[in-house]
C-alpha positions in Angstrom: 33.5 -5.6 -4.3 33.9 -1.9 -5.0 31.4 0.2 -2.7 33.0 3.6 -3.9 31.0 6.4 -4.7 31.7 8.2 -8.0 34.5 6.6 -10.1 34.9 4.2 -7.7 32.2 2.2 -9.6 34.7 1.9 -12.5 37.2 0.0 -10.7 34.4 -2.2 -10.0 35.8 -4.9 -12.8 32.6 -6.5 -12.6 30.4 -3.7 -13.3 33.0 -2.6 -16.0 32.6 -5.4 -17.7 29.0 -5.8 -17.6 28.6 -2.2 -18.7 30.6 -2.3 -21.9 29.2 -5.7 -23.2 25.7 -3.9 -22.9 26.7 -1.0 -24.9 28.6 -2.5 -27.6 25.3 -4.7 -27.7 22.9 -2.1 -27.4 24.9 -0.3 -30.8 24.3 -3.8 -32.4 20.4 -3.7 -31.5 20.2 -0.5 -32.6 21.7 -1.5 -36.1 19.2 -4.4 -36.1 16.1 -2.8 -35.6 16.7 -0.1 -37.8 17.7 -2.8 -40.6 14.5 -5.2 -39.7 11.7 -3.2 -41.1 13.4 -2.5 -43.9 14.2 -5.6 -45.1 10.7 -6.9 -44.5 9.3 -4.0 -46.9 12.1 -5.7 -49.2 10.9 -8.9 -49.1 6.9 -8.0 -48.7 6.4 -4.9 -49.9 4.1 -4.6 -47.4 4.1 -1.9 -44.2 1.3 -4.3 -42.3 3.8 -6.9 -42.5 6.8 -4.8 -41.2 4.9 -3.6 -38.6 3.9 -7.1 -37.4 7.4 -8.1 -37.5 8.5 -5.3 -35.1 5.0 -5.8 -32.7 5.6 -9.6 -32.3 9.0 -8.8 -30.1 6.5 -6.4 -27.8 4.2 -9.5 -28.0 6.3 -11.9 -26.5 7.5 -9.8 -23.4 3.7 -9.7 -22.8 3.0 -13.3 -23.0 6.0 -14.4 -21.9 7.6 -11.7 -18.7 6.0 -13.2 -15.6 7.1 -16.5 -16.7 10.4 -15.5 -17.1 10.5 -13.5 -14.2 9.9 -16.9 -12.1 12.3 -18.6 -14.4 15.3 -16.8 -13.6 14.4 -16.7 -9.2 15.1 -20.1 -10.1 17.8 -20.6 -12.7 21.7 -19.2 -12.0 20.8 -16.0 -13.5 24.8 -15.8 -14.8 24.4 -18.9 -16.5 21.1 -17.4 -18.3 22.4 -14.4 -19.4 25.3 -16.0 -20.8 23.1 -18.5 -22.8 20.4 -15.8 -23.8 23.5 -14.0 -25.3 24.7 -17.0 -27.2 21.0 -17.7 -28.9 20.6 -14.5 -30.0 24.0 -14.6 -31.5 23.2 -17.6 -33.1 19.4 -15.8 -34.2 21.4 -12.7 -35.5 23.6 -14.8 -37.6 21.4 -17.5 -38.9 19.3 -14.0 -40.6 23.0 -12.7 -42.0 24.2 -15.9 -43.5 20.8 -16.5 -45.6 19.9 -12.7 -46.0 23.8 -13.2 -47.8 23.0 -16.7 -49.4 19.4 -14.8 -50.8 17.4 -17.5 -48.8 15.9 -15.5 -45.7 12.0 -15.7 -45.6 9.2 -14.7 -43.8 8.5 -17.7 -41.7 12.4 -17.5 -40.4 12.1 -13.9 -39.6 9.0 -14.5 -37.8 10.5 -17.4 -35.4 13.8 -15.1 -34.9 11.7 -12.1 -33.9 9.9 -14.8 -31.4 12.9 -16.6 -30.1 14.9 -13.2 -29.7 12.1 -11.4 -28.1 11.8 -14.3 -25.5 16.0 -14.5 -24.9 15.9 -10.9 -24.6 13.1 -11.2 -21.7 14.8 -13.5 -20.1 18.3 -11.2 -20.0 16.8 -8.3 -18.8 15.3 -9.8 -16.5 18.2 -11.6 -15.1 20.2 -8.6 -15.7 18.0 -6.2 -13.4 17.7 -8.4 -10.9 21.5 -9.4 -10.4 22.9 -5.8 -10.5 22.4 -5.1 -6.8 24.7 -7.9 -6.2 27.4 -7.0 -8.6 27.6 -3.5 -7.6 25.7 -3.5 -4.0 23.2 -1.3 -2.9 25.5 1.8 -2.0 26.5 1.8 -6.0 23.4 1.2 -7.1 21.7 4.5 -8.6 24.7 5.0 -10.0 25.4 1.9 -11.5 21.8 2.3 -12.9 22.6 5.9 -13.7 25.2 5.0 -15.8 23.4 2.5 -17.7 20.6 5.3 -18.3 23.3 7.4 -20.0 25.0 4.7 -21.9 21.5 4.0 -23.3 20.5 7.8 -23.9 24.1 8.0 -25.8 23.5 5.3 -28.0 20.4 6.5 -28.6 21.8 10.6 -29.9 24.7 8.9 -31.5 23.3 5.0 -32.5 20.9 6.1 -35.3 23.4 7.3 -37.4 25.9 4.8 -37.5 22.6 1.9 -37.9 22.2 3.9 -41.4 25.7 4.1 -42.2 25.7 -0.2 -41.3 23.1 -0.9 -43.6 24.4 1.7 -46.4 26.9 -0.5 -46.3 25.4 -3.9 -47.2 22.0 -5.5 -45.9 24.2 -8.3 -44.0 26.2 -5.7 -42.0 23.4 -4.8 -39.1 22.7 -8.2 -38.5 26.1 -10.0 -38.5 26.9 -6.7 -36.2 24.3 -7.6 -33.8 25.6 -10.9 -34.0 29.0 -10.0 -32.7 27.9 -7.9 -30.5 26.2 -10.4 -28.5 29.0 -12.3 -28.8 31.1 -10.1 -27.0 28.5 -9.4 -24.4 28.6 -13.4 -23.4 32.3 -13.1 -23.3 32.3 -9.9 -20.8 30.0 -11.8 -18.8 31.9 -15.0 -18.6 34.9 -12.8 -17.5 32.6 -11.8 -14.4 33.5 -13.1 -10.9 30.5 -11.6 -9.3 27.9 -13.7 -8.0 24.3 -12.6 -9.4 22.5 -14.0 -6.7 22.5 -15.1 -3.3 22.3 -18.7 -2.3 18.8 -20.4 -2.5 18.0 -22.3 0.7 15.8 -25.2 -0.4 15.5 -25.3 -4.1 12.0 -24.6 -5.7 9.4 -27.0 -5.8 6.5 -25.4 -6.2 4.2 -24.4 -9.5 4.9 -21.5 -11.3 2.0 -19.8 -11.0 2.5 -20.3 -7.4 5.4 -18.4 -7.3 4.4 -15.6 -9.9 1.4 -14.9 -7.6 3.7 -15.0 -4.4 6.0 -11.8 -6.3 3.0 -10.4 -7.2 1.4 -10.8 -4.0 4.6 -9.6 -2.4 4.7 -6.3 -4.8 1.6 -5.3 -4.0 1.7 -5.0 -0.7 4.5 -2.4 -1.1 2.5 0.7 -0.9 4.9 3.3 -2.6 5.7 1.1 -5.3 2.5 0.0 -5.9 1.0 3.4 -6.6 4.6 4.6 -8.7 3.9 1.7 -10.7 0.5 1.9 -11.2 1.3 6.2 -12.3 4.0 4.9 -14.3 2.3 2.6 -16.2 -0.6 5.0 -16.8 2.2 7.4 -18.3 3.8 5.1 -20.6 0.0 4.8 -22.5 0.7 8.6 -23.1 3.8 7.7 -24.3 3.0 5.0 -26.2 0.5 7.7 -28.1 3.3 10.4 -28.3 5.6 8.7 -30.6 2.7 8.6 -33.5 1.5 12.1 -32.4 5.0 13.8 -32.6 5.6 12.6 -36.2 2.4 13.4 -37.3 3.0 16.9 -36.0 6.4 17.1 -38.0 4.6 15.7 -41.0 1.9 18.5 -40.9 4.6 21.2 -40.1 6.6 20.1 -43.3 9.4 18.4 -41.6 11.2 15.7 -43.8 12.8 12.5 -42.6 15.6 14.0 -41.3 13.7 16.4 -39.5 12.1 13.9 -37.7 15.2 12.3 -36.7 16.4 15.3 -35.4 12.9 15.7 -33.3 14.1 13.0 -31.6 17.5 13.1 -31.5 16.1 16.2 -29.4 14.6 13.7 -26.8 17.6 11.6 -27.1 19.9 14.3 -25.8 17.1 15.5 -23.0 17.2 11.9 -21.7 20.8 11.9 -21.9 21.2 15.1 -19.8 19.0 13.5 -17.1 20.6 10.3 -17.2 24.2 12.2 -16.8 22.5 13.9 -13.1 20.4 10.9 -12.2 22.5 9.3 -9.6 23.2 13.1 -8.2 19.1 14.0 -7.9 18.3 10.6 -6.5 20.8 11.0 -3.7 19.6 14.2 -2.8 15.8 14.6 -3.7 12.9 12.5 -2.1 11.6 9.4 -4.5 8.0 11.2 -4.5 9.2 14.6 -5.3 11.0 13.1 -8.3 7.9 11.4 -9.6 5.7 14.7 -9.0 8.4 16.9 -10.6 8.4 14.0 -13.1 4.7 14.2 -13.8 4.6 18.5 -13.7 6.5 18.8 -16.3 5.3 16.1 -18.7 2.0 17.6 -17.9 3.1 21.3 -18.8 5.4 20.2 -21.2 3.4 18.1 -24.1 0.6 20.3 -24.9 3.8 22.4 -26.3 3.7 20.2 -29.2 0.7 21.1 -30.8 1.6 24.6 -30.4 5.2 24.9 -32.0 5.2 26.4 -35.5 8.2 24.6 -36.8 10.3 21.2 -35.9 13.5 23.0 -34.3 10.4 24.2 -31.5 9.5 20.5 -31.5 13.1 19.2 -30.5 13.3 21.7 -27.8 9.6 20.3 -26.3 10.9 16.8 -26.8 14.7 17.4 -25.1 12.9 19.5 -22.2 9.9 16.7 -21.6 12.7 14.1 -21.5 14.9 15.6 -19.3 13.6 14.2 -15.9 12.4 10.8 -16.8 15.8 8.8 -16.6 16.1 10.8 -13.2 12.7 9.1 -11.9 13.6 5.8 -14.0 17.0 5.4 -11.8 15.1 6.4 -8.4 12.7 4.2 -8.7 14.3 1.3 -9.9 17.0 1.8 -7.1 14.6 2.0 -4.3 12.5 -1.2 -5.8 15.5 -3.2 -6.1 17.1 -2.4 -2.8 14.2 -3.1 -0.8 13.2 -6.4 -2.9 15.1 -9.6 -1.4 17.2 -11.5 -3.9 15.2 -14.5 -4.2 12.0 -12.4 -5.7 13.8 -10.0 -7.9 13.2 -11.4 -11.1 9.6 -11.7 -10.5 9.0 -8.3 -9.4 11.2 -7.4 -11.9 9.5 -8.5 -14.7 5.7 -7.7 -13.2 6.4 -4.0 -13.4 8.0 -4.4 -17.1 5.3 -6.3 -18.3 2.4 -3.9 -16.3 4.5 -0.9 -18.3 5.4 -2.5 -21.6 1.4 -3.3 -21.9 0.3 0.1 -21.1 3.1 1.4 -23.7 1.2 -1.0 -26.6 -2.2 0.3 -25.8 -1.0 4.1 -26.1 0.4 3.0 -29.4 -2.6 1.3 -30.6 -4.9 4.2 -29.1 -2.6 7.1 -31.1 -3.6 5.3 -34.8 -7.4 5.6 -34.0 -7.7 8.8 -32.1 -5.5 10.7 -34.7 -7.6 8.8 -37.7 -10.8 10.2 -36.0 -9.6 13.8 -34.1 -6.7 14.7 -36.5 -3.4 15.2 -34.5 -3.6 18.2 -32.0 -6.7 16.9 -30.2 -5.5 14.1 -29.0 -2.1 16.2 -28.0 -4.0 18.2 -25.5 -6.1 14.8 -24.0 -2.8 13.8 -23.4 -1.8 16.4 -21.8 -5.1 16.9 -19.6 -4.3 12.9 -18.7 -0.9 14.2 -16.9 -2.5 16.9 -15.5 -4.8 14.5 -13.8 -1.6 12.2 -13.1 0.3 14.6 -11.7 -2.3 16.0 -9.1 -3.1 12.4 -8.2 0.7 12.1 -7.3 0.8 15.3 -5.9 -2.1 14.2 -3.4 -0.8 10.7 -2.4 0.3 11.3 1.2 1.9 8.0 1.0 3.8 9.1 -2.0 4.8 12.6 -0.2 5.9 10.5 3.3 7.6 7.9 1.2 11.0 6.3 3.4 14.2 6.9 2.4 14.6 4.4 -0.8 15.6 0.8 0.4 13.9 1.9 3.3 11.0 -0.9 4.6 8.1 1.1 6.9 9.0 -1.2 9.7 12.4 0.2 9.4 11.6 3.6 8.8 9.5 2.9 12.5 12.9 1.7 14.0 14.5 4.6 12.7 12.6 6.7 14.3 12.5 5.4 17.3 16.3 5.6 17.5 16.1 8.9 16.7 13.8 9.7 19.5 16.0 7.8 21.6 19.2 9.9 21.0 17.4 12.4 21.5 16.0 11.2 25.0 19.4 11.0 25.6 20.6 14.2 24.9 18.0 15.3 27.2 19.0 13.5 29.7 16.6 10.6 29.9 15.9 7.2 28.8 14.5 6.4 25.9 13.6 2.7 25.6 13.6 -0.3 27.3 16.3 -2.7 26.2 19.7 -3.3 27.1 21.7 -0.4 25.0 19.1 1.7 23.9 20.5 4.6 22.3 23.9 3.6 22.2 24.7 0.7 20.0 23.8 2.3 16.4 25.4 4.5 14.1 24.5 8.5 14.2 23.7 9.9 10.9 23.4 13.3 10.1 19.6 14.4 8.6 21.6 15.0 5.4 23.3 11.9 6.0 20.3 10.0 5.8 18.6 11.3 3.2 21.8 10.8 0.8 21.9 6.7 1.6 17.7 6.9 1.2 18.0 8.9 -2.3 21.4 6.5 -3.3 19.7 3.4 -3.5 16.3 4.8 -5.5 14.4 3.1 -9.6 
């Protein structure tokens, strides 16, 4: 396996693979989900309905992420992805043949947006969890950081070729998506990587058993219990902001196209960090990212109620995205590298489904607050809420002596004590009192070390 910095990755052949079958699918998602609401206002004539369609994929991952976190610590998480990619290619094109034959109805989109939203747990679930093994830890922020800016691109560039699918026939996004996940089962079929290390004794126990034991095991992880719990407090701001910025737009006179290029804006910000991630997360301190995350979020979004036109508003929006994929590919890193194997998927899918939850509730929050405050009032309680997030963060002395990512605190106590033992050394004495002391490890520069600890980070 390729442990190469830099382009090394891409002569990883796994990774390479893996990589491409997610973007190519990602486009096709893209196409789909711009195509789905529009064909249920087809169909319905109905927003309410629409917007039920697209909340009952969010829905699922709720109901449905710590159970498949468990699920795939048990199943061959190669063998899953492969078949999650195969039912949703079957879903994609069972809604293209009768949206062709003039048969598609509500009940069927209903059960696709169900069954999808459930394969599509299950995938990136398995997916997140197996990447340390096909790139290793050493590749890992960058592996992640890479995926961060494949996302961010199809995001900038994705929009506009999901219109130009569906100018071109209702069928097109949907028998695209299908392909696409077609592809994306072949690319992983063509994988020789092992996603997971070998199980010991296979598992016996109750699910619930072993949800509570990665939840158990998660929480007793200081730094990533309070990141998460931060985190998930800033995706309910987030949740609210998507609501908030278009009302903005609307009330500034910005037309559809505006708006798309509002958050194209953010598209391109998130792009930018994603392109830097792996760079920043080697050499800056998990904690610092997440407090220089929080800063500027919390300086940052009052900006939106104050901008008098929407060009203003996609400068607020590319500047308050900027550092988020930085802090996404830390954080993920450092929680996957110091997770072992067999737990992954449950931890995993505990901090998606904590996140993904908080993200619903901003959404929901946004509709009522702007009904009852208008839109700038609740811009600026947002923005009071990262204020308090980021001082919280900014006083977590846990958070400020975080170990390097990957790092365990019983490690980071052996770490030290070698270093106090070289030092001994250098000093002339004896520092410890086994056999070797001092002399069996590898030195590391200060630098050195806080390069691997920033490396393996999100």
């Amino acid at each position: 396996m390729t442990t190469l910095r830099g382009p090394g990755l891409f002569r990883n052949r796994d990774f390479s693979l893996l990589l491409s079958g997610q973007l190519i699918s990602a486009i096709g998602n893209q196409a789909e989900s711009m195509a789905l609401p529009l064909i249920v206002l087809a169909l319905t004539g109905s927003a309410t309905q629409a917007g039920f369609v697209l909340g009952l994929g969010t829905l699922t991952f709720l109901v449905f992420g710590l159970v498949a976190g468990a699920l795939v610590d048990r199943w061959d998480r190669k063998a899953t992805m492969i078949w999650c990619e195969l039912g949703r290619t079957v879903l994609a094109g069972g809604v293209a043949v009768t949206l062709w034959l003039d048969k598609l109805t509500m009940p069927q989109l209903y059960a696709t947006t169900v069954l999808a939203g459930i394969l599509t747990t299950l995938f990136q679930v398995a997916n997140t969890a197996a990447l340390p093994n096909v790139v290793g830890r050493r590749q890992l922020s960058a592996a992640l950081g890479c995926s961060q800016s494949a996302g961010s691109a199809v995001g900038v560039f994705g929009a506009s070729l999901a219109g130009a699918l569906y100018a071109a026939g209702r069928t097109v996004p949907f028998a695209v998506n299908a392909v696409s996940f077609a592809v994306s089962a072949a690319s992983l079929r063509l994988m020789r990587a092992r996603f997971q290390l070998d199980r010991q004794d296979a598992r016996t126990s109750r699910l619930t058993a072993e949800i509570r034991e990665g939840l158990g095991w998660l929480w007793r992880q200081p730094v990533i219990r309070f990141l998460t719990l931060v985190s998930a407090a800033d995706k309910v701001r987030y949740g609210a902001g998507y609501l908030l910025i278009i009302t903005l737009a609307r009330q500034l006179g910005a037309s559809s196209l505006w708006i798309g290029v509002i958050f194209s804006g953010a598209a391109v910000g998130a792009l930018a960090g994603a392109l830097v991630a792996d760079w920043a997360a080697r050499r800056f301190p998990l904690g610092r990212i997440a407090v220089m995350m929080l800063w500027l979020e919390a300086l940052m979004f009052p900006l939106y109620a104050l901008a008098p036109n929407p060009l203003l508003l996609a400068a607020v929006a590319a500047a308050e995205s900027l550092v988020a994929p930085v802090y996404a590919v830390a954080m993920t890193a450092h929680q996957l590298a110091i997770t072992p194997d067999e737990l992954r998927g449950r931890t995993t899918s505990a901090v998606s489904t904590l996140t993904t939850g908080a993200l619903s509730i901003g959404a929901l929050a946004s509709g009522a607050l702007i009904s009852t405050l208008g839109a700038k009032p609740p811009v600026w309680l947002c923005g009071a809420w990262l204020l308090a997030l980021a001082l919280l963060a900014t006083a977590n002395r846990t958070v400020r002596q975080a170990p390097p990512a990957g790092t365990t605190p019983q490690q980071k106590a052996t770490g030290t004590a070698e270093t106090a033992d070289v030092a001994g050394q250098e000093r002339g004495t004896v520092v410890g009192n086994w056999p070797g002391a001092g002399s069996g490890g590898r030195s590391q520069s200060p630098g050195l070390a806080v390069g691997r600890w920033w490396w393996r980070a999100r």
